[in-house]
C-alpha atoms as one frame of an Amber mdcrd trajectory, in Angstrom:
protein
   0.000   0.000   0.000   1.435   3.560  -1.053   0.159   6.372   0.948   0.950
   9.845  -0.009   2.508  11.812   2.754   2.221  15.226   1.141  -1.534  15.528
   0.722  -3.218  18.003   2.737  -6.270  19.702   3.106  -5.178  23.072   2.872
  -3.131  22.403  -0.054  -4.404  23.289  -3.647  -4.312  20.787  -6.321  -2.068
  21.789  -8.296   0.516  21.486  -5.259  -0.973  17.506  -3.966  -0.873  16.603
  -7.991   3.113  17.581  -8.365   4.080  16.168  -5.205   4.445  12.844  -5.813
   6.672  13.430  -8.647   9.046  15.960  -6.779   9.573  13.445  -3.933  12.323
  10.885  -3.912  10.168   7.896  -4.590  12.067   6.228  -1.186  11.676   9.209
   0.499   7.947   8.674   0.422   7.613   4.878   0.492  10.120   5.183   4.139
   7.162   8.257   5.094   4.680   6.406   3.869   5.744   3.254   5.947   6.259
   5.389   9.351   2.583   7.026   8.883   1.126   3.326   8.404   3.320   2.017
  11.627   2.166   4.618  13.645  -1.574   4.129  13.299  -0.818   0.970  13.746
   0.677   1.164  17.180  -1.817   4.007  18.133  -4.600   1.350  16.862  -2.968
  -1.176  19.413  -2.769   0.867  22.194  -6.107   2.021  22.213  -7.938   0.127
  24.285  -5.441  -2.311  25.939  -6.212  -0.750  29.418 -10.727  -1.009  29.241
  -9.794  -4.917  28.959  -7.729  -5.892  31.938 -10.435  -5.363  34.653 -12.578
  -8.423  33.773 -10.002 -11.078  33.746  -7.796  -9.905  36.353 -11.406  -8.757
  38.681 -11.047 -12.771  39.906  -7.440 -13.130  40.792  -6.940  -9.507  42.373
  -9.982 -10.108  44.410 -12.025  -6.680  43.221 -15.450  -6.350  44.920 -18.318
  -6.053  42.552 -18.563  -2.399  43.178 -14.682  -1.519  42.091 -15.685  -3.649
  38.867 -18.210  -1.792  38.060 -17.179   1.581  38.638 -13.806   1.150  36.386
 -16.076  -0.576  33.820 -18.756   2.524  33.726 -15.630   5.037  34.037 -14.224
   4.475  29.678 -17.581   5.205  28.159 -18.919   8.018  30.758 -15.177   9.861
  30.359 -15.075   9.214  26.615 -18.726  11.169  26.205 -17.674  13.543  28.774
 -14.058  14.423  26.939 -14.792  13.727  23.568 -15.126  17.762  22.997 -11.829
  17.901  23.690 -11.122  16.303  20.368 -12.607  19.143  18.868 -10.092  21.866
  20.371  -6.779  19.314  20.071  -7.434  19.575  16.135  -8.367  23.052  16.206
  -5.529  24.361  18.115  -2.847  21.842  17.839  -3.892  19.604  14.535  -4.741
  16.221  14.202  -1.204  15.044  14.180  -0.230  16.967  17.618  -3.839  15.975
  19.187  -3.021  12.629  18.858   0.832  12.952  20.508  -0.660  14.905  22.815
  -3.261  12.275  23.712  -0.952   9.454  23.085   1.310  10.936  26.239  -1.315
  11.370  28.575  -2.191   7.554  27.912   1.385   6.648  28.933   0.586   9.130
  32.406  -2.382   7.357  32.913  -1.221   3.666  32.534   1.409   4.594  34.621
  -0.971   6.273  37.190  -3.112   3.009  37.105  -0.364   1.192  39.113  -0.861
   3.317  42.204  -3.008   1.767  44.408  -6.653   1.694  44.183  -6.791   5.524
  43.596  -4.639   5.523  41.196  -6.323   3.116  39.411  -9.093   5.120  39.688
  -8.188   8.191  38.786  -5.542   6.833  35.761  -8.532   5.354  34.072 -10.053
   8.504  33.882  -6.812   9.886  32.153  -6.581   6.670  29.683 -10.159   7.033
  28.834  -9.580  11.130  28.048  -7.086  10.082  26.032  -8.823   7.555  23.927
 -11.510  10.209  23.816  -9.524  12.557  22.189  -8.108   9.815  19.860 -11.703
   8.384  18.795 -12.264  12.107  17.514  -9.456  12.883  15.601  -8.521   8.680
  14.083 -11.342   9.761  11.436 -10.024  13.273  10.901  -6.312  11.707  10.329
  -7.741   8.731   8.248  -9.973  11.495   5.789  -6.645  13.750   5.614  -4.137
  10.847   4.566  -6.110   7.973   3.435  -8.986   9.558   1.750 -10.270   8.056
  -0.896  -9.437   5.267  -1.050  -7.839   3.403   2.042 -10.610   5.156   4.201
 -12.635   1.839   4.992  -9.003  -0.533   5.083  -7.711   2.188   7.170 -10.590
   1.876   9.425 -10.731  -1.379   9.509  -7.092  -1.822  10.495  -8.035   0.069
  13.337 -11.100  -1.718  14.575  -8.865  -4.906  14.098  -5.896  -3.753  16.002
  -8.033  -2.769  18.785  -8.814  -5.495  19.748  -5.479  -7.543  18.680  -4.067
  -5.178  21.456  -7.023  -5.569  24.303  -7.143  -9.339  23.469  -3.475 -10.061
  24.265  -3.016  -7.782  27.353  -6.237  -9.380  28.163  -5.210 -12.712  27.513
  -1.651 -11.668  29.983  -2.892 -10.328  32.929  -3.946 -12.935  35.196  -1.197
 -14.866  34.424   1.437 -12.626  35.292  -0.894 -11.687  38.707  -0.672 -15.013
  39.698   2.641 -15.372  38.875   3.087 -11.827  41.137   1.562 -13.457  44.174
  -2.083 -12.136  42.948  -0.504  -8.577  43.142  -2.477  -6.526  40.606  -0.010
  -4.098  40.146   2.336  -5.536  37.502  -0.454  -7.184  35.422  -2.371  -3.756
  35.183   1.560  -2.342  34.169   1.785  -4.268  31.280  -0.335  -0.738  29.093
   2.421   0.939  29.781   4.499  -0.953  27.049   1.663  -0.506  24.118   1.281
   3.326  25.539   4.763   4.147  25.276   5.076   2.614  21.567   2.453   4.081
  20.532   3.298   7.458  21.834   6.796   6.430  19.621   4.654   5.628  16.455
   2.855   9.044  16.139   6.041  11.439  17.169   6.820  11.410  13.964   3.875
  12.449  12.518   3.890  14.872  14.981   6.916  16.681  14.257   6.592  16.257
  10.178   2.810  17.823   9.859  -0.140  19.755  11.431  -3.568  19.866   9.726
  -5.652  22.178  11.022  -8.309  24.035   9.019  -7.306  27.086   6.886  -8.503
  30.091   7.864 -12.468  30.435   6.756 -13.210  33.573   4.252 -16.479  34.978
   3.063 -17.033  32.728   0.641 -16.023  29.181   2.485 -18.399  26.405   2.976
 -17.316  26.325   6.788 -19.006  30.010   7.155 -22.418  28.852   5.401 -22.690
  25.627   7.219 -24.856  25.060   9.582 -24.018  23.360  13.515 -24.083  19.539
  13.123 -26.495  19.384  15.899 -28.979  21.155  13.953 -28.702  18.838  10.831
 -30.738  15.586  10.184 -27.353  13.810   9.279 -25.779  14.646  12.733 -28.593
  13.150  14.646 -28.606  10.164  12.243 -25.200   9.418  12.725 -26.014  10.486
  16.713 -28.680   7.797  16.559 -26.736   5.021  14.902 -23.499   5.032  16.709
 -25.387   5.836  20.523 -27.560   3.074  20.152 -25.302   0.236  18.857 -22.721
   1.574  21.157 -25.088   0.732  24.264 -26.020  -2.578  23.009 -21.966  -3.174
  22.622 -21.198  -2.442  26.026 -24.034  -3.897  27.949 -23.443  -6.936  26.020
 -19.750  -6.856  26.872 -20.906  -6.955  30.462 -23.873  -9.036  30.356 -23.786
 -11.464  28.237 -21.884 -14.297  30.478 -25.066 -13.951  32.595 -27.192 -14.031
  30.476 -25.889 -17.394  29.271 -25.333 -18.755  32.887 -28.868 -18.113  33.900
 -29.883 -20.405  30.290 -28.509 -23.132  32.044 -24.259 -22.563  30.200 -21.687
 -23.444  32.676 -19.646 -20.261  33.959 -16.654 -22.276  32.350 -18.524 -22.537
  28.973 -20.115 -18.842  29.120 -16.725 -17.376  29.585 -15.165 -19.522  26.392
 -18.027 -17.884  24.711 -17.285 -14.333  25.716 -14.247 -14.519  23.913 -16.121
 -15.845  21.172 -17.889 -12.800  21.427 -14.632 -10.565  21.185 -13.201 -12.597
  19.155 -16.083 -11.991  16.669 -16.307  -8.127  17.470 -12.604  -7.859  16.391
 -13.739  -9.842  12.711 -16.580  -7.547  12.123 -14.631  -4.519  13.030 -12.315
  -4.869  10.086 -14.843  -6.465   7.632 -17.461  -3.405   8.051 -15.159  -0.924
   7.343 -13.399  -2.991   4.611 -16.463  -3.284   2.723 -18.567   0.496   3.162
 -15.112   2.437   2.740 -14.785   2.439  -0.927 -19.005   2.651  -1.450 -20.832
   5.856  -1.892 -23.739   4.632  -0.549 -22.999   2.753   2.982 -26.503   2.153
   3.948 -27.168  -1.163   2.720 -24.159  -1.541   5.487 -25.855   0.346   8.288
 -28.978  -2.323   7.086 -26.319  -5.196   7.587 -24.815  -4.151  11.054 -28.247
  -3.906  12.399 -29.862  -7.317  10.830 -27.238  -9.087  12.252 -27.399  -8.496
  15.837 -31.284  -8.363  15.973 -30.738 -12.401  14.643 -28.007 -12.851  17.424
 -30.727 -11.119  20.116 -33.766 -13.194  18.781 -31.660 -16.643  18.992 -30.331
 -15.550  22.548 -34.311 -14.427  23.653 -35.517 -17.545  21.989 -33.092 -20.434
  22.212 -30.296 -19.216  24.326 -28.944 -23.265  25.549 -29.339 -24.477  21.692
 -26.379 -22.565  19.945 -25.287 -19.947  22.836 -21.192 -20.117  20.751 -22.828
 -19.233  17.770 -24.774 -16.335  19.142 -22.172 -14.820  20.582 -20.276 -15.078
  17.489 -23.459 -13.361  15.399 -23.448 -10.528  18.530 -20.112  -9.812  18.202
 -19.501  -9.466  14.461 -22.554  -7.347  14.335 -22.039  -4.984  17.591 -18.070
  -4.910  16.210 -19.316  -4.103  12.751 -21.469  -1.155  13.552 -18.455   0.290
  15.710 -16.203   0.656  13.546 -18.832   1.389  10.498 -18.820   4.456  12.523
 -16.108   5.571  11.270 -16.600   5.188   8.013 -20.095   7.438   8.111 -18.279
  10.237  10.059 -14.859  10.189   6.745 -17.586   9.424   4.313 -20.315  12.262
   5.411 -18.173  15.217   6.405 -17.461  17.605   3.477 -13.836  18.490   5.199
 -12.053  17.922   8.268 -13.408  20.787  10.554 -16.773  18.477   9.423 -15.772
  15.377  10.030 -14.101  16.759  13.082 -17.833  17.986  14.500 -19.604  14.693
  13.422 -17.301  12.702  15.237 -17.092  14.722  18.140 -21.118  14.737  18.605
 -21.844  11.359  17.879 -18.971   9.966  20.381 -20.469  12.419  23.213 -23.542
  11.836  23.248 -23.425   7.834  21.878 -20.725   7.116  24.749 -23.151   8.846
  27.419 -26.039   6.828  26.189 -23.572   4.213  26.152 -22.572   4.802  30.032
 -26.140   3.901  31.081 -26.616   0.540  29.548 -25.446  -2.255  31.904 -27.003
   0.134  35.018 -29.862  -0.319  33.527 -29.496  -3.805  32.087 -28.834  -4.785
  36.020 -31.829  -2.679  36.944 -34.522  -4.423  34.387 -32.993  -7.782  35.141
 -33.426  -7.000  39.108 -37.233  -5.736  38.397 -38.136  -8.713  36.164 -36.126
 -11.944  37.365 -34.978 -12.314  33.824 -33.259 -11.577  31.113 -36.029 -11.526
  28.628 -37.055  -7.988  29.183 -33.366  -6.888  28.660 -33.201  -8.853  24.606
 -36.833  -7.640  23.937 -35.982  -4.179  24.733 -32.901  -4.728  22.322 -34.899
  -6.056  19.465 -37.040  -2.912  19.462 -34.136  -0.532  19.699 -32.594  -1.923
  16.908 -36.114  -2.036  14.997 -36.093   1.514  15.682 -32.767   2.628  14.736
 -32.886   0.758  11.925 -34.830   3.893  10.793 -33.120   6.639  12.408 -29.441
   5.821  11.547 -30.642   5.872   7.302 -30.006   9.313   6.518 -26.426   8.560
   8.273 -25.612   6.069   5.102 -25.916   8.683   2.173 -25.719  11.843   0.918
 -29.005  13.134  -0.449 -29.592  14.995  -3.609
């Protein structure tokens, strides 16, 4: 893959055309390849720390309530900060919003190992970090990828995400045990991904900054109006704040959900990593597939489908095929995060656009998002079953399956 480092969105066309030409052909293949490996290693990095609660919860000893609270801290903070995407790219640039994100990650992994508080209080750094980076990935991607290695691009993302959670996942209880059960180490091991990535983007960094060109009379950005009042940011609003709450109250649900169908606890965890397994597969695929299309809703139509058939085979037969379920779940819920993406590069006319798309749909999806498996607990509590909880997720898909439309095209 050849990406162009020299394209830029304040640059004419007469300037982007001639540039590949002036360059030293190695001179942009060796910028070309650092570009790639650092959204690679930012990819990686960002969610490593959201994953190590759940499997190291059991050996550390964590009561229920210091589970909960550091799994309802990443989504609340990443609402609550995702603004602050908005001014890293408007002051700083993409490039320099994402180094300066990437370092407070390193602070806050390294904050994490501090006790209880620390742990505490570092997650809220990691998860304004990963805030800022959700906002600005699809700025970056529309600046150097666009057209054409926007939905790869994305995709890589999605997939390295959760390469990079699955791994540290799949390390930290041993290394806890092997610690004595001390939590400390295991929860240490983000600080390696944090401080390569952090390595990855300098470079990008130092070589570039886009941030918008100055508006004039006559600019689009002067005559447009706030995303909030469009159709198309509510869509996209809709779309990502709905799937995104499905996603996470899955993520924390779904082993009971299978345990009280009669699964083992052995069997229901194999199956959650069936389930992340799967939202790792459909986070590339989506992406893969809309990125290059004009037209991404038969995609939005695909992302939705395919979780309403995991849902109806969990409400309806959850004992007959629970692996394959959570499989269907987590290609689908994976899919329409990272699809995402894709909608906010595909729908925004420039990147002070795609900038505000992003930036709305992560803070108010991710605070939508926040509520989901309080209330999951709460409607399981009231009913005695889980049953309420899937039919309530069959309708919300039913009826974002018509809000989230407008989100897939671009009218005439």
């Amino acid at each position: 893959m050849t990406v162009s480092p020299s394209a830029s969105p304040s640059a004419g066309s007469t300037a982007s055309a001639a540039a590949p030409t002036a360059a030293p052909p190695g001179g942009a293949r060796a910028s070309g390849a650092l570009l790639v490996v650092g959204f690679v290693l930012l990819s990686l990095n960002t969610r490593v720390a959201f994953g190590q609660v759940g499997p190291l919860a059991p050996v550390a000893g964590f009561s229920s309530g210091t589970v909960t609270l550091l799994g309802l801290l990443p989504p609340l903070c990443m609402g609550l900060f995702a603004p602050l995407g908005a001014f890293a790219r408007r002051h700083y640039g993409a490039e320099r919003g994402l180094f300066g994100a990437s370092a407070v990650l390193v602070v806050g992994a390294v904050l994490r190992m501090a006790g209880m508080a620390g742990l505490v209080a570092g997650t809220v750094l990691v998860s304004l970090a990963t805030a800022v980076v959700n906002v600005l990935v699809p700025v970056w991607v529309h600046a150097r990828f666009a057209p054409r290695r926007v939905g790869t691009m994305m995709g890589v993302y999605a997939l390295s995400m959760g390469i990079g959670s699955a791994v540290v996942a799949a390390l930290v209880a041993p290394v806890a045990q092997a610690g004595g059960g001390a939590w400390q180490p295991a929860i240490g091991i983000a600080v390696v991904p944090a401080l390569l990535a952090l390595i990855g983007i300098a470079p990008q960094a130092v070589r570039r900054r886009t941030v918008p060109a100055p508006a004039t009379a006559t600019s689009g950005a002067v005559r447009r109006r706030p995303v909030a009042r469009t159709a198309l940011g509510w869509s996209l609003t809709a779309f990502f704040g709905l799937q995104t709450l499905m996603f996470y109250t899955t993520l924390a649900w779904l082993p009971s959900v299978l345990v009280a169908a009669g699964v083992s606890r052995t069997a229901a965890g194999t199956y959650q990593a069936v389930f992340i397994l799967g939202i790792a597969a459909g986070g590339f695929a989506a992406p893969a597939l809309a990125g290059r299309r004009t037209d991404q809703r038969p995609h939005i139509a695909a992302a939705i489908a395919v979780p309403l058939l995991g849902f109806a085979g969990l409400l309806l037969a959850p004992a007959a095929a629970p692996g394959l379920w959570a499989a269907v779940l987590g290609v689908g819920l994976g899919a329409a995060q990272s699809l995402a993406g894709v909608l906010y590069v595909r729908r925004g006319t420039d990147p002070q656009h795609v900038t505000a798309l992003s930036a709305m749909a992560q803070t108010c999806g991710y605070l939508v998002a926040a509520t989901g498996p309080a209330l999951a607990a709460w409607l399981h509590a009231a009913t005695g079953s889980w049953q309420a909880l899937l039919t309530a997720f069959l309708g919300l898909l039913a009826v974002n399956a018509v809000l989230s439309m407008r989100a897939g095209h671009d009218p005439r």
